[in-house]
C-alpha positions, 0 to 999 in steps of 0.5 A, spaced: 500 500 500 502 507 497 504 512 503 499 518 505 499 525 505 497 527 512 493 533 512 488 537 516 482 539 512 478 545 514 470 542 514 466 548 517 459 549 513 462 544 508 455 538 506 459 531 508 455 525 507 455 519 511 451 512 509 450 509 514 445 510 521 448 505 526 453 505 531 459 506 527 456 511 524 453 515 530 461 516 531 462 519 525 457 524 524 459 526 532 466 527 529 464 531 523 459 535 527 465 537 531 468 540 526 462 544 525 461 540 518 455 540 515 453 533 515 446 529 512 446 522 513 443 517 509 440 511 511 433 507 512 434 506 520 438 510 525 441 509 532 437 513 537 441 518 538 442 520 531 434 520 531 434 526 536 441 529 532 436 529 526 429 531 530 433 537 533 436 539 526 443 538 527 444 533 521 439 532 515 436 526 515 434 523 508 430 515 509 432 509 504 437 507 501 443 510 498 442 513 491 448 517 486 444 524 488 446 523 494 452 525 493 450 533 490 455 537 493 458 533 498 465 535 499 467 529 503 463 522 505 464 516 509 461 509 507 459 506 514 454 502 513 454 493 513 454 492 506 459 491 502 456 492 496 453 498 498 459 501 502 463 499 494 458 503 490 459 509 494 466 508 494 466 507 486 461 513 485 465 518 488 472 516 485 468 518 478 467 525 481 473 526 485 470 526 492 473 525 498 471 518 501 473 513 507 469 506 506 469 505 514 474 498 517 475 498 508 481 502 507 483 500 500 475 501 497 476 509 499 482 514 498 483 517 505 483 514 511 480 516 519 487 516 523 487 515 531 486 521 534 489 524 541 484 530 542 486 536 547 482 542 544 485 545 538 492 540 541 491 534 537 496 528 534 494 523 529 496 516 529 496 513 522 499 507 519 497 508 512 491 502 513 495 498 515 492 497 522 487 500 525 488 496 531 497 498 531 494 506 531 489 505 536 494 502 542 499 508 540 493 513 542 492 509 548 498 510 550 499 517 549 494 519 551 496 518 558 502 523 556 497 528 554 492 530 558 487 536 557 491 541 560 495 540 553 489 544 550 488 550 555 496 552 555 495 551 547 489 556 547 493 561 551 499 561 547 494 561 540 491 567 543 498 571 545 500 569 538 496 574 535 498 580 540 505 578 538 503 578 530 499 584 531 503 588 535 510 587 535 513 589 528 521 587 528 522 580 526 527 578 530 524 580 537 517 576 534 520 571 533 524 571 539 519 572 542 514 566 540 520 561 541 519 563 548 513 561 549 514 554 547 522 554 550 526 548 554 523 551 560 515 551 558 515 544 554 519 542 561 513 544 566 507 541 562 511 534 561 512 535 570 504 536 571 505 544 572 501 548 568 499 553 572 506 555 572 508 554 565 502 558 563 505 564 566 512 563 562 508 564 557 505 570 559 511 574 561 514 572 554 509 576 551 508 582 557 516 582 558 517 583 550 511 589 551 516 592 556 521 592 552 518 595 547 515 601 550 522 603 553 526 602 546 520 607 544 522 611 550 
């Protein structure tokens, strides 16, 4: 099996389609609604809970089984129905139209594949192993999830939110770029992997408020 590219795909307002209304599914479209996608599902039955997703208006529903016009301005779909045959179909109908599809536990009938996610807020790593095993990527997450716990997330947010201050406020290369190297030094990196986030917040923040200190007295 050829390697893949690893990409991060911006799915906010974009229509993703899901065949299929069982559990596997459930799962899918949860993810998908987290990435703020728009997402309709295709299916003659659903779980409960994609019922009350439907009834709310969070996904669109159509009953029955999958037909090609599904597929009208899909930007990404995910086969995750029972049947081969079906989940084949879609896989081939969208290979003809140059879409983005997943056949769910069938990695070779789609042309991207799900990788193993460790989630903190915007802080995320994906385990991938091209497909060849879900199960191999599935353990590596386990285990580095107990690494990275939520934490991770929030000190990521602090520094994501400084780093458009820096950007906006700090004109001279050098001094912006010695500043955002600070906020993820030996020391901060250090502090997170310790368990102490409290502190390590603040060595972020007093890289950015010390290099608007400095600022001001050079401008003075």
């Amino acid at each position: 099996m050829e390697r893949c590219y690893p990409i991060s795909v911006r799915l906010s307002g974009r229509k993703c389609l899901v065949i299929g209304g069982g559990k596997v599914a459930e799962r899918k479209v949860v993810s998908l609604l987290e990435c703020g996608a728009r997402v309709t599902v295709v299916s003659p039955e659903l779980t409960p809970y994609l019922t009350e997703l439907s009834a709310s208006g969070q996904v669109e529903y159509r009953q029955g089984n999958y037909e090609t016009s599904d597929l009208a301005g899909a930007f990404l779909v995910i086969g995750a129905t029972n049947n081969d045959y079906i989940n084949r179909k879609v896989a081939q109908d969208c290979f003809a139209r140059n879409i983005l599809i997943n056949v769910v536990d069938d990695p070779p009938n789609g042309n991207f594949f799900v990788p193993a996610q460790v989630r903190r807020g915007s802080f995320s790593i994906a385990i991938s192993t091209d497909g060849k095993s879900p199960m191999f990527a599935r353990r590596i997450r386990e285990e580095l999830e107990k690494q990275y716990p939520v934490e991770y997330g929030d000190v990521l947010d602090l520094i994501g939110e400084l780093r458009l201050k820096v950007i906006k406020n700090i004109s001279e290369p050098e001094q912006k770029y010695d500043v955002l190297k600070q906020m993820t030094d030996d020391e901060v990196m250090q502090l997170l992997r310790e368990g102490q986030y409290d502190r390590a917040k603040e060595l972020v923040k007093n890289a950015y408020y010390r290099s608007r200190s400095e600022s001001q007295d050079s401008s003075g």
